[in-house]
C-alpha positions as a Markdown table, in Angstrom:
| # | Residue | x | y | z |
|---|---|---|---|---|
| 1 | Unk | -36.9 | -10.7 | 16.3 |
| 2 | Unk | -33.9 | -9.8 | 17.2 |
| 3 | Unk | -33.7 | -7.1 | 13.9 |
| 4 | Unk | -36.8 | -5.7 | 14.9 |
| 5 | Unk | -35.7 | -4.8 | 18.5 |
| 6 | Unk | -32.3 | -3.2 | 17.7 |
| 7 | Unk | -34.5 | -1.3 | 14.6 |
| 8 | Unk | -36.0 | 0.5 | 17.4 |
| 9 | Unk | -32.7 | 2.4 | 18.4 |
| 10 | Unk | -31.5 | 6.1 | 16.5 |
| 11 | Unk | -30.0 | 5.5 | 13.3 |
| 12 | Unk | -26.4 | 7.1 | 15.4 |
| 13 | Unk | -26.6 | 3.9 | 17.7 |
| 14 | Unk | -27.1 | 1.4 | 15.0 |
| 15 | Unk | -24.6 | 2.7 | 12.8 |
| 16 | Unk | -22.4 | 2.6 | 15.1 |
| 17 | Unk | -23.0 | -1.0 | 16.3 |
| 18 | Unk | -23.1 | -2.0 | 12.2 |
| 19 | Unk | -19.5 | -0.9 | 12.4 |
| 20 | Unk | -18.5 | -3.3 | 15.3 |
| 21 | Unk | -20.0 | -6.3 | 15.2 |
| 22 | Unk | -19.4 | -6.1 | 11.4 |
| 23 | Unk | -15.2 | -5.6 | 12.8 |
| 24 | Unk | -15.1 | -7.9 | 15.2 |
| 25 | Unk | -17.0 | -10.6 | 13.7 |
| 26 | Unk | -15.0 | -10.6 | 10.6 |
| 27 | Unk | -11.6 | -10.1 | 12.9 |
| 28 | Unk | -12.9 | -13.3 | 14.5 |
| 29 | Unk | -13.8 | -15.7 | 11.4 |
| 30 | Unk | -11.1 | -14.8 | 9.2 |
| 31 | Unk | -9.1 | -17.1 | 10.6 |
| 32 | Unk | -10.8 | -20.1 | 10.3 |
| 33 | Unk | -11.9 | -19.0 | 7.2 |
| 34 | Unk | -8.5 | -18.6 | 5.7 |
| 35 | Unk | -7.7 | -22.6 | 7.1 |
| 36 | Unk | -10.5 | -23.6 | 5.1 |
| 37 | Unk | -9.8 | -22.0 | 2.2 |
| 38 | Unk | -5.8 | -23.2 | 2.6 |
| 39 | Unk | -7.6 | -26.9 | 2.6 |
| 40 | Unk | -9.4 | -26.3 | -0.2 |
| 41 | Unk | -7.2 | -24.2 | -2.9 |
| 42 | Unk | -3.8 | -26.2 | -2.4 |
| 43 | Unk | -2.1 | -24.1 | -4.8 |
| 44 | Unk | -3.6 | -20.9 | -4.4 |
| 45 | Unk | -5.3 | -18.3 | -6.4 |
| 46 | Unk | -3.2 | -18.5 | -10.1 |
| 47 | Unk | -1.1 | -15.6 | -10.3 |
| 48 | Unk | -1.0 | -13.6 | -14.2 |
| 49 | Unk | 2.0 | -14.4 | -16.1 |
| 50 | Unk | 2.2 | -11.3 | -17.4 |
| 51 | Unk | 2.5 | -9.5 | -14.3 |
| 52 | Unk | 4.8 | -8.4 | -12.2 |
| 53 | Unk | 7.5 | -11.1 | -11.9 |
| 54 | Unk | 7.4 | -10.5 | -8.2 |
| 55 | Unk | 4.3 | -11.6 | -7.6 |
| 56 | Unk | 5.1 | -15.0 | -9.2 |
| 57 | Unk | 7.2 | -15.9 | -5.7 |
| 58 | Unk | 5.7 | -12.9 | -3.3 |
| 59 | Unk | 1.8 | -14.2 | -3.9 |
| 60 | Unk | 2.0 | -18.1 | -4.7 |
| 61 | Unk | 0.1 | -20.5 | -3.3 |
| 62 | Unk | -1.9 | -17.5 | -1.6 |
| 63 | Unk | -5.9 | -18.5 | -1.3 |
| 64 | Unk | -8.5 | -16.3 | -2.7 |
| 65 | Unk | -12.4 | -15.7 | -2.1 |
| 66 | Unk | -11.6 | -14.0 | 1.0 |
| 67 | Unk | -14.5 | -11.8 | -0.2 |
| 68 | Unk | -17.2 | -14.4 | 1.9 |
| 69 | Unk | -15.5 | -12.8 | 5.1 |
| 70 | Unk | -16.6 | -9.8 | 4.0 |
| 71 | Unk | -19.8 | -10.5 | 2.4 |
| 72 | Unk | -20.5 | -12.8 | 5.1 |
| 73 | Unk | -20.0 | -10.3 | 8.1 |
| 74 | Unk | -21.5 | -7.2 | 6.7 |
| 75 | Unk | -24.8 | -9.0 | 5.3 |
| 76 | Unk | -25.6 | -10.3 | 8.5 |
| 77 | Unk | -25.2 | -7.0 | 10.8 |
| 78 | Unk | -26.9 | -5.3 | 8.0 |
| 79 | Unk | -29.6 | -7.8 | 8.6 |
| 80 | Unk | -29.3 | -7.2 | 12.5 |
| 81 | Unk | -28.9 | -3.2 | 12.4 |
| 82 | Unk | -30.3 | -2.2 | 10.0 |
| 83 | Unk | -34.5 | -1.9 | 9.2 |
| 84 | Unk | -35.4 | -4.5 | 6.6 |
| 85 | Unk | -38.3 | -3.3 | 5.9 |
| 86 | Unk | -36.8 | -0.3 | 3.4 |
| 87 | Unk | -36.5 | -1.7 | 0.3 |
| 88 | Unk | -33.2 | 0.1 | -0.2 |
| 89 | Unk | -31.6 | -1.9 | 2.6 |
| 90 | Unk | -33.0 | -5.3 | 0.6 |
| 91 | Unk | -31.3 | -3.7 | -2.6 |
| 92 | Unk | -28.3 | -3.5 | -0.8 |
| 93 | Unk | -28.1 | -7.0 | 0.2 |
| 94 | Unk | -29.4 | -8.4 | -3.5 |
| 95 | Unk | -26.7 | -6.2 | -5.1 |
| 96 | Unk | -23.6 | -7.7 | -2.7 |
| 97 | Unk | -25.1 | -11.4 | -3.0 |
| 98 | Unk | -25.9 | -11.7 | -7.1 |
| 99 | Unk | -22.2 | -9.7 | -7.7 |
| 100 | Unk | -20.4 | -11.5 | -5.2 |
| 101 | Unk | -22.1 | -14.9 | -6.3 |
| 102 | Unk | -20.7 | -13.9 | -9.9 |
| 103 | Unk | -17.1 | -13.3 | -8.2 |
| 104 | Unk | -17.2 | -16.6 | -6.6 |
| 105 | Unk | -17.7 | -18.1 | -9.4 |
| 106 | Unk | -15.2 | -16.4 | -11.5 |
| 107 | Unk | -12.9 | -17.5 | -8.8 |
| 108 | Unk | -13.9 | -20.9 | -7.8 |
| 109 | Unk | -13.3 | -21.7 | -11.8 |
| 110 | Unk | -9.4 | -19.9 | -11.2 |
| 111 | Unk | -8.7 | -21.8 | -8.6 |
| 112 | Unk | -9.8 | -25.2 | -9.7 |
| 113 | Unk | -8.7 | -24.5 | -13.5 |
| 114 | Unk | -5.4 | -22.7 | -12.5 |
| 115 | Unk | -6.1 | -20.1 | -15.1 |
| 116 | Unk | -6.1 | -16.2 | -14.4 |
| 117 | Unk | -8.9 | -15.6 | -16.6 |
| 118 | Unk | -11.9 | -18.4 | -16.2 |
| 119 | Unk | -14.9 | -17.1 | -16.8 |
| 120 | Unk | -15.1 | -14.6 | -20.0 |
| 121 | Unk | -15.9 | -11.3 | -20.4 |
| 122 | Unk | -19.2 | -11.4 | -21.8 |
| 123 | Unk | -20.2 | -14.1 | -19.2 |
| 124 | Unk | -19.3 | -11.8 | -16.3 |
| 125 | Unk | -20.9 | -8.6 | -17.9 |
| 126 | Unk | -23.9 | -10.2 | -18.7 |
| 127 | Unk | -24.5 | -10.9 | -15.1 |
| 128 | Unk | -23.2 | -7.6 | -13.6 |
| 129 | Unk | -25.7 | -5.7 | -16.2 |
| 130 | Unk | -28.4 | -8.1 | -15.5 |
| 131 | Unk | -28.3 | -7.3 | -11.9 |
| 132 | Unk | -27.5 | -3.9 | -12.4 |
| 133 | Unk | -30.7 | -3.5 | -14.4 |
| 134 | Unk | -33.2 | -5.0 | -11.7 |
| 135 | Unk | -31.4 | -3.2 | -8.8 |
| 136 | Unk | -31.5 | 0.5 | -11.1 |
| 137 | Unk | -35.2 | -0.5 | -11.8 |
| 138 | Unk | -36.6 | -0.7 | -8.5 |
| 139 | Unk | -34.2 | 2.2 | -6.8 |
| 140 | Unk | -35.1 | 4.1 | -9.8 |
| 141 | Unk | -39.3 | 3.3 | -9.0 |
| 142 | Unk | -38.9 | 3.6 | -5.1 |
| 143 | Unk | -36.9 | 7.1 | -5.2 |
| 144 | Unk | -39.6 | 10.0 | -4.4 |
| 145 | Unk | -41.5 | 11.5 | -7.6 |
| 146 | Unk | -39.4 | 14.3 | -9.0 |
| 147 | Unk | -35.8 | 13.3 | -8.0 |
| 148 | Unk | -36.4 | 9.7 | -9.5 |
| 149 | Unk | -34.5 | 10.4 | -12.5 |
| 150 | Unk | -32.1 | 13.3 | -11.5 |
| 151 | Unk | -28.2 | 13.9 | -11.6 |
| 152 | Unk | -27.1 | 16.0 | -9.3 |
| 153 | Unk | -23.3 | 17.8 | -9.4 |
| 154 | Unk | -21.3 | 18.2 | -6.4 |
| 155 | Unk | -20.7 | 21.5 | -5.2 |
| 156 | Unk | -23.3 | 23.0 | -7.7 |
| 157 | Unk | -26.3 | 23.3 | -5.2 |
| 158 | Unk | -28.9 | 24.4 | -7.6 |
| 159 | Unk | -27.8 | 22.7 | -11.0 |
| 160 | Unk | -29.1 | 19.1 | -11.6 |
| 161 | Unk | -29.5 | 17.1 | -15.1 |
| 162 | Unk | -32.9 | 15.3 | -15.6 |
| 163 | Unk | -32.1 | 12.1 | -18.1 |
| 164 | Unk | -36.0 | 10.9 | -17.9 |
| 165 | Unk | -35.6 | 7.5 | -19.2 |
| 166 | Unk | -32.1 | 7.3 | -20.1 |
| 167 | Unk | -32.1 | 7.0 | -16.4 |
| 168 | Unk | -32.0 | 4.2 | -15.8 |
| 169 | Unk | -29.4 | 2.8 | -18.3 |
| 170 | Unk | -27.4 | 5.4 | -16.6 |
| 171 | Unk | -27.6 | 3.6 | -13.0 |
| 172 | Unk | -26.9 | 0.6 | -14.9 |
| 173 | Unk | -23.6 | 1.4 | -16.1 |
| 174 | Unk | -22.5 | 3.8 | -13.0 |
| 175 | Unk | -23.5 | 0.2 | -10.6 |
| 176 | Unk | -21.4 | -2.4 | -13.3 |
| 177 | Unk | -18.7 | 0.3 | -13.7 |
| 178 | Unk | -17.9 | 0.9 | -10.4 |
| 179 | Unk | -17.9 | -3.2 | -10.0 |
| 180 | Unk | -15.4 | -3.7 | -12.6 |
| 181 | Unk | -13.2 | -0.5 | -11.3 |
| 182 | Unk | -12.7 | -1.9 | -7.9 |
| 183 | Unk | -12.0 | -5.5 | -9.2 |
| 184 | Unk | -8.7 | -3.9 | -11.7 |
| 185 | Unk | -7.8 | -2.1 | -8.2 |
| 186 | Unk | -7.4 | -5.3 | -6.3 |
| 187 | Unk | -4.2 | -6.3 | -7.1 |
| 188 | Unk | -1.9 | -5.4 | -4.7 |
| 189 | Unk | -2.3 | -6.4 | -0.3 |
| 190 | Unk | -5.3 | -4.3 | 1.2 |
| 191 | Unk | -5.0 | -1.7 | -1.4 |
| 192 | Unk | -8.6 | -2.5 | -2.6 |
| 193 | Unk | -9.8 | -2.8 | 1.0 |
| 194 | Unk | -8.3 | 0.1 | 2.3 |
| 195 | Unk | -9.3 | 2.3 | -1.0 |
| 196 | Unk | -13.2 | 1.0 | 0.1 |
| 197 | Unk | -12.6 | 1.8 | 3.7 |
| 198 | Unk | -12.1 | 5.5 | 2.5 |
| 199 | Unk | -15.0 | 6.1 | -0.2 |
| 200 | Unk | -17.8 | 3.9 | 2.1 |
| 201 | Unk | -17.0 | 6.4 | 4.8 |
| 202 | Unk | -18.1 | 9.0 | 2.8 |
| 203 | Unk | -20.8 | 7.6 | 1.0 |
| 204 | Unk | -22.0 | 6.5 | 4.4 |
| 205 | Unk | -22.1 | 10.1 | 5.2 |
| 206 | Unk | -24.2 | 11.2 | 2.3 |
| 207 | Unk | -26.6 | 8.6 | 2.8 |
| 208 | Unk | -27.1 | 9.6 | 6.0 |
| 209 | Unk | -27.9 | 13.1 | 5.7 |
| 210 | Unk | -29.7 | 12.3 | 2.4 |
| 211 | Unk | -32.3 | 11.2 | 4.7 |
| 212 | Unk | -32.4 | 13.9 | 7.2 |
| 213 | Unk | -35.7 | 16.3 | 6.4 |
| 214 | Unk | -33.0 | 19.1 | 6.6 |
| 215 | Unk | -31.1 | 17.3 | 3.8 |
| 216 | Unk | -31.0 | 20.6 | 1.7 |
| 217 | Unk | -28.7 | 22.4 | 4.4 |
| 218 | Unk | -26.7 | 19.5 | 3.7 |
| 219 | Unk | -26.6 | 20.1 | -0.4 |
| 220 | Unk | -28.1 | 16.9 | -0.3 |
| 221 | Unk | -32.1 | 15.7 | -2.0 |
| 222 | Unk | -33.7 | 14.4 | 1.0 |
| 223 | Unk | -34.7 | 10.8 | 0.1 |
| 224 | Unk | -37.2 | 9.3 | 3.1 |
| 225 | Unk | -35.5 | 6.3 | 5.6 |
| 226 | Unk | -32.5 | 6.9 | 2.9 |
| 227 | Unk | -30.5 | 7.3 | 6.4 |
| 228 | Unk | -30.7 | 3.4 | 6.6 |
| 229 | Unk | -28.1 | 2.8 | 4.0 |
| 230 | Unk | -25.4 | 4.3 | 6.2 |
| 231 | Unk | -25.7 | 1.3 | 8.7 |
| 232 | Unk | -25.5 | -0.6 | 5.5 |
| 233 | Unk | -22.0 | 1.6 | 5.0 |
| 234 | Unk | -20.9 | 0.9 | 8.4 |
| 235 | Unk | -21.5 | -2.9 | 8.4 |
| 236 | Unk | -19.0 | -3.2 | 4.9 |
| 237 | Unk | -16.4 | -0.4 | 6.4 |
| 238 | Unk | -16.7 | -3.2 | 9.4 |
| 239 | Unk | -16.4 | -5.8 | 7.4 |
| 240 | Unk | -13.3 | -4.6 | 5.4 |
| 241 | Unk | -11.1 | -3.4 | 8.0 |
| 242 | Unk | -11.5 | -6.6 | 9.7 |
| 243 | Unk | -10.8 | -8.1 | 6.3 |
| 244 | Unk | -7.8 | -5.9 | 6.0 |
| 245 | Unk | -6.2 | -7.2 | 9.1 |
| 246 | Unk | -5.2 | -10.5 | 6.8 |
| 247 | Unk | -5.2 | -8.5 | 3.7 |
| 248 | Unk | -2.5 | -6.1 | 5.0 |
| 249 | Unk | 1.4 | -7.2 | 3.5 |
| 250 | Unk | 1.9 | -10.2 | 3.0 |
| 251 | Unk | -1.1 | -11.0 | 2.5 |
| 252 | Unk | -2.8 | -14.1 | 3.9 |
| 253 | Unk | -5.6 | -14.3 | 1.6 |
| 254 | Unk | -6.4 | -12.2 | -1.5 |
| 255 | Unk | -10.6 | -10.7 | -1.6 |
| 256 | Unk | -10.8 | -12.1 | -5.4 |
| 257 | Unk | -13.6 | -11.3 | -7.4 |
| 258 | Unk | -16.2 | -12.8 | -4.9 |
| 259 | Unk | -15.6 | -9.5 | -2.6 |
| 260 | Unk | -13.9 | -6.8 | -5.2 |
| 261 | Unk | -17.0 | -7.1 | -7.8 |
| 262 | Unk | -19.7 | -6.9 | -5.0 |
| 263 | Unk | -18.0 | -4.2 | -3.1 |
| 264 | Unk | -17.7 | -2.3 | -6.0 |
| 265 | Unk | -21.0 | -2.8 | -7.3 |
| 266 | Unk | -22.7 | -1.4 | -3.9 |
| 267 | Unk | -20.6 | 1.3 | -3.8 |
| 268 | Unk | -22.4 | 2.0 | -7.1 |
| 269 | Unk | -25.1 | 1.3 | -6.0 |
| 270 | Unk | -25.1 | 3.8 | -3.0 |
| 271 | Unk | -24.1 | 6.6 | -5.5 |
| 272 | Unk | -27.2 | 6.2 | -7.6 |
| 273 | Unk | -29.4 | 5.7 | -4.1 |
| 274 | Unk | -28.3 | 9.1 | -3.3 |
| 275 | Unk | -27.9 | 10.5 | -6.2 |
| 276 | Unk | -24.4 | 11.3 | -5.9 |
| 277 | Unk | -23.1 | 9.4 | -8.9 |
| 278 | Unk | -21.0 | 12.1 | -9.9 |
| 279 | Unk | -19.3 | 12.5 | -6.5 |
| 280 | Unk | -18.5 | 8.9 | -6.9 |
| 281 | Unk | -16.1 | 9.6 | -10.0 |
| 282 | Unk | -14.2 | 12.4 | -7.3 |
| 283 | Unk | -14.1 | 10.4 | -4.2 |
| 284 | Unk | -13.6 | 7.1 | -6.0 |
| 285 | Unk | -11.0 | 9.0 | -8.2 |
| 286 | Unk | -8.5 | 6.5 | -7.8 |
| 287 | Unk | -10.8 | 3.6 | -9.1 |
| 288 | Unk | -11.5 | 5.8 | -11.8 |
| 289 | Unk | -7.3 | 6.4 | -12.4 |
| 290 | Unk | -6.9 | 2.7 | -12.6 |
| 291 | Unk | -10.0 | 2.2 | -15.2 |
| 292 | Unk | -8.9 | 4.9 | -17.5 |
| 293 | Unk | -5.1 | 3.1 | -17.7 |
| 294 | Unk | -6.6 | -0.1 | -19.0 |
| 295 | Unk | -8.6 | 1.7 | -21.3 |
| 296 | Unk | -5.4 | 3.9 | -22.5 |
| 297 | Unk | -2.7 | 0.9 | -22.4 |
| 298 | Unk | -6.0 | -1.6 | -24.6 |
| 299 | Unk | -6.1 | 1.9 | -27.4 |
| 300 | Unk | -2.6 | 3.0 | -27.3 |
| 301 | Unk | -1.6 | -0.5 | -28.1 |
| 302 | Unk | -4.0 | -1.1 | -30.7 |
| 303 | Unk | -3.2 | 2.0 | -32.3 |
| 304 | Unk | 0.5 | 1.7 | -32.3 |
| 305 | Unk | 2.0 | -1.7 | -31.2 |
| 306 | Unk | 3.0 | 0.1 | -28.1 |
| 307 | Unk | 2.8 | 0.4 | -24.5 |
| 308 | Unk | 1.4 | 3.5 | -22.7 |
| 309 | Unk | 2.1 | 2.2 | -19.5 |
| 310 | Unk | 4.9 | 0.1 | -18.3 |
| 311 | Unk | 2.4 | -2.1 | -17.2 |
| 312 | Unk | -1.7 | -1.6 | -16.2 |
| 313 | Unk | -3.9 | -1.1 | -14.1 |
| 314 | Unk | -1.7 | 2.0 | -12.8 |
| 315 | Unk | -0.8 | 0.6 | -9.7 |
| 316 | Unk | 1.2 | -2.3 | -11.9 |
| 317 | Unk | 3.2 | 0.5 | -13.7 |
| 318 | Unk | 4.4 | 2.3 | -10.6 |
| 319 | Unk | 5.7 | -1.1 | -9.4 |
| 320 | Unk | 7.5 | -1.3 | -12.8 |
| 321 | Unk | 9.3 | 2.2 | -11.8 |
| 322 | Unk | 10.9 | 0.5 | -8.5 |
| 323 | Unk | 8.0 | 1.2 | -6.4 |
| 324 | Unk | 7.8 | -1.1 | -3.5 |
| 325 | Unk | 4.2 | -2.6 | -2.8 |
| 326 | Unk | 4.1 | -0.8 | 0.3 |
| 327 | Unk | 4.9 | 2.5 | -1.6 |
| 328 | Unk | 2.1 | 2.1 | -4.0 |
| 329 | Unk | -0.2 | 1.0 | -1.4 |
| 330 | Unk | -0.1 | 4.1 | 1.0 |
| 331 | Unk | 0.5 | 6.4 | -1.5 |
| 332 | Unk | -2.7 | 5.2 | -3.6 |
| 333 | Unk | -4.8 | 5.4 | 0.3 |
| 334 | Unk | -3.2 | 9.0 | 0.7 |
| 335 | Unk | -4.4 | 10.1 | -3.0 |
| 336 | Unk | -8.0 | 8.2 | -1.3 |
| 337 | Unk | -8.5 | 9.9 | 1.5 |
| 338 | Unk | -7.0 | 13.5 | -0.6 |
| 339 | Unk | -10.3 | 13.2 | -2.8 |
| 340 | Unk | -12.2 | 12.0 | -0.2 |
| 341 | Unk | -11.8 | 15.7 | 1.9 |
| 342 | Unk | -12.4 | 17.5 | -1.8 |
| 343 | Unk | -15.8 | 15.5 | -1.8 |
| 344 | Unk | -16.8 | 15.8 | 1.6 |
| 345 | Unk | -16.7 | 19.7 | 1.0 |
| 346 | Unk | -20.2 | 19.4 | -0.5 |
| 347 | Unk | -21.3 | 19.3 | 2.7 |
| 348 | Unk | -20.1 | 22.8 | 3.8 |
């Protein structure tokens, strides 16, 4: 009842209150949360030996699965703000609970195992793709005739790529990719938070004029009730600056897999709602920086014994260098919110 009467207010005024409870509900939980999750992980999320030997005294003992604040908060104002009855918005939520189930049980077998690397590779992807594959089906079935299958390139009003049924696989590696991007980038205090802060802002804003009937002033396809999703945005910006306020140095409590794999999954999944997947590769650019040195460091090292990198994901090798923590946190959110203007200037 109480979803159906705040449905009845402008998208503006929803958004808006998304944002707030989402903030201050998560500000007030976290908390409690973070007692509970002391009680029940006495020795703390296990930190990689092969890390930074920092870390190993800097991030001990420190509890993981602070993801459920985040989760938790931003699923229920989505619920409250937003109108459940656009199947996007039920998307949205199947996407953030099946990926951040999968995280939480990647982490809950860390924690209780002690071991960096629980569940295996195949496991995870199996799940992420599985999930991928239902939530690219039905976005791909409910989007209007004629843009279902569509690419569409920032900045190139005109110029779009139809991939008919290639389509679909498409959405299904765009929605797993960004997943896995996010989870290398969360492994240093609230630099994945913060990173998300900056690229749901936008997003938020594409999915809101994707849904305006004037969309095409906008360089955007217009995609009916699409508008929805940015109280969907709102609630997990909410959500993860509230999350940030015991993610911020030293951290408190570390998102784990539970939040970074859902979080980066519906940022995906936003993407191919809008069909802005390509945008997501400029304002996520970072994510995509922190992918590709995995990728480089795995070849290079295979190919020649050798490290590319002093250490990967990226943010590890600037550490190496005699970066502080701090230093490679702001500087990464500056590089953010850089690519986030460059983006945003598909709306001009």
């Amino acid at each position: 009842m109480i979803a159906l009467y705040f449905a009845q207010f402008p998208i503006y005024y929803r958004i808006l209150g998304a944002f707030l409870f989402a903030l201050i509900l998560s500000l007030a939980l976290g908390g409690k949360l973070i007692e509970v999750l002391r009680k029940h992980q006495k020795l703390g999320q296990p930190i990689r030996e092969d890390g930074p030997q920092s870390h190993l005294k800097t991030k001990k003992g420190t509890p993981t699965m602070g993801g459920l604040l985040i989760l938790g908060t931003s699923v229920l104002s989505v619920f409250l703000f937003a109108n459940i009855s656009y199947h996007f918005v039920w998307v949205s939520i199947l996407v953030l609970i099946m990926y951040g189930l999968t995280g939480f049980i990647d982490d809950y077998w860390k924690v209780t195992r002690q071991n960096s690397n629980a569940m295996t590779a195949k496991m995870k992807l199996f799940l992420q793709f599985l999930t991928a594959l239902l939530a690219a089906s039905i976005i791909t079935a409910a989007t209007p005739r004629g843009i279902q299958t569509i690419v569409t390139f920032p900045y190139l009003r005109d110029f779009f790529i139809n991939l008919s049924w290639l389509y679909v696989p498409f959405a299904v590696v765009v929605i797993s990719g960004a997943s896995n991007a996010v989870n290398l980038s969360d492994g240093l205090d609230g630099l994945a938070s913060g990173l998300l802060i900056i690229a749901f802002s936008v997003f938020g804003a594409v999915a809101y004029f994707c849904g305006l009937h004037n969309a095409v002033d906008y360089n955007m396809v217009f995609i009916p009730r699409c508008s929805e999703i940015a109280v969907v945005c709102a609630s997990l910006i909410g959500s993860c600056l509230g999350f940030l306020y015991f993610n911020k140095p030293k951290a408190r409590v570390f998102m784990g897999d539970t939040g970074s794999l859902a979080l980066g999954a519906i940022l995906g999944t936003v993407a191919v709602m809008t069909k802005h997947e390509v945008l997501l590769a400029v304002v996520g650019g970072v994510f995509v920086a922190e992918t590709v040195s995995v990728i480089i460091q795995v070849l290079y090292f295979k190919k020649t014994g050798k490290r590319f990198f002093r250490m990967a994901p990226i943010h590890h090798h600037f550490e190496q260098l005699g970066w502080s923590e701090k230093k490679v946190v702001f500087s990464f959110w500056g590089t953010a919110l850089v690519l986030a203007l460059i983006g945003s200037l598909i709306f001009i």
